[in-house]
MARRO-90006 format. One record per residue (C-alpha): x, y, z. Coordinates in steps of 0.2 Angstrom, whole numbers, padded with zeros to 4 digits, always signed. Layout:
// residues N
XYZ...
***
This chain:
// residues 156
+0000+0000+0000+0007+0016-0004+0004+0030+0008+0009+0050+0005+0008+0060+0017+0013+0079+0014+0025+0086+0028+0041+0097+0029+0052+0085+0037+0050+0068+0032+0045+0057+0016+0032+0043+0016+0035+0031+0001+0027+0012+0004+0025+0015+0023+0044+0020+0027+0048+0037+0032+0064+0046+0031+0070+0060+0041+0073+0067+0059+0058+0066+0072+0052+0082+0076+0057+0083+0095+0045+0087+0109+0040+0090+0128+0028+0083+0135+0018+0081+0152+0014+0062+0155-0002+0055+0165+0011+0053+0179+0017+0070+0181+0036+0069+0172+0038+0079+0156+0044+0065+0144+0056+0073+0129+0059+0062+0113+0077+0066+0111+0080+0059+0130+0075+0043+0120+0089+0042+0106+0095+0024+0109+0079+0017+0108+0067+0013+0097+0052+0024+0099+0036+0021+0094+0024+0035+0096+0005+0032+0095-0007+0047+0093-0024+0045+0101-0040+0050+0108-0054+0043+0118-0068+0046+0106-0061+0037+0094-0067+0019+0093-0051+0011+0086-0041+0019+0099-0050+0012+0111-0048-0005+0104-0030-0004+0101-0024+0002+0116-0024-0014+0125-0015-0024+0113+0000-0010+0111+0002-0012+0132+0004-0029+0125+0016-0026+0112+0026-0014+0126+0027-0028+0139+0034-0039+0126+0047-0029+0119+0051-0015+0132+0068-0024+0138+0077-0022+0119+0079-0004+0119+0060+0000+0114+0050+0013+0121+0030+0014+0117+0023+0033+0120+0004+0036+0119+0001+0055+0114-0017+0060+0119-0023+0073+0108-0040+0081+0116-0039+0099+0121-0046+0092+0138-0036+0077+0147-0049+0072+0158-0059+0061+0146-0043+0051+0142-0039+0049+0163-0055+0044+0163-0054+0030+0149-0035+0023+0156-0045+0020+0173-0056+0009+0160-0043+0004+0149-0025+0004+0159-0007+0004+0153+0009+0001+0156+0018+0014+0145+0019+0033+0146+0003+0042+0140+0008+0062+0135-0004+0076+0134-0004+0085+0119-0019+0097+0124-0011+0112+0112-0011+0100+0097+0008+0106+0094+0014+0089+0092+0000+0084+0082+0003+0098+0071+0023+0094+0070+0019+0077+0064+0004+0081+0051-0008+0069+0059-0019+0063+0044-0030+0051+0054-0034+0045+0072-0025+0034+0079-0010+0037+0070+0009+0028+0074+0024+0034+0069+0041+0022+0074+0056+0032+0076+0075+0023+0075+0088+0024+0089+0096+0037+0078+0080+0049+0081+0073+0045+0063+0056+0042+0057+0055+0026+0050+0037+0019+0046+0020+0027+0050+0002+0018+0050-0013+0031+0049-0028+0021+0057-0032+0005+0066-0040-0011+0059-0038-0027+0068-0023-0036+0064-0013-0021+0063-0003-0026+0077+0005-0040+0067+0013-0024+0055+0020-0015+0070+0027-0030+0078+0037-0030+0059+0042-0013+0059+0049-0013+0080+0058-0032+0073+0066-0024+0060+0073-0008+0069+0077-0016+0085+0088-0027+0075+0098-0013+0068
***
């Protein structure tokens, strides 16, 4: 499937990305501003989400999954919430609970940087600070494709 997404700083050609992450700050759900560049080392995949959306909903159990499986080979998994109002996202991780750091991008700055064409969206980023692959949208199965992608760059 090819996928093009318009944006300043990287190029989307068959689902693989090429250029640096925009870098960002943000609160996380426990307090600690969490900074993307602090990450370079690891393997980063950032998933963008909201609680009104259904597939979000429905994906977010399985990518606490795919953290706890590969979380000890230099991968991190940081869920950025992207409602102007965090409160209905506490809300839903009292329902819906995870392991990994959700951020709260209530300003949209971050989705802005990364030209969010779809909810949920997920972009992987290389230990080098790169973007790598993105995936607009959720469908079951999907898991199985990010699972590919974090293979494939924590071997590197």
């Amino acid at each position: 499937m090819s996928l093009l997404v318009t944006a300043p700083l990287y190029v989307v050609a068959e689902n693989k990305l090429e250029g640096p992450a925009p870098d960002f700050t943000l609160k996380s759900h426990s307090g600690k501003n969490i900074k993307l560049s602090e990450l370079r080392g690891d393997v980063v995949m950032i998933n963008f989400w909201a609680s009104w959306c259904g597939p979000c909903r429905q994906e977010m159990p399985l990518l606490d999954k795919i953290n706890d499986r590969y979380k000890d080979l230099g991968f991190t998994l940081l869920g950025v919430n992207v409602e102007e109002e965090p409160d209905r996202a506490r809300a839903m991780l009292k329902d819906i609970p995870v392991n990994f750091p959700i951020l709260f991008d209530s300003q949209n700055k971050v989705s802005q940087q990364y030209n969010l064409i779809a909810m949920p969206s997920t972009v992987f980023v290389d230990r080098d600070g790169n973007i790598r692959y993105f995936h607009a949208g959720y469908l079951p199965g999907d898991e199985k494709q990010y699972e590919k992608f974090i293979k494939n760059l924590v071997r590197e």
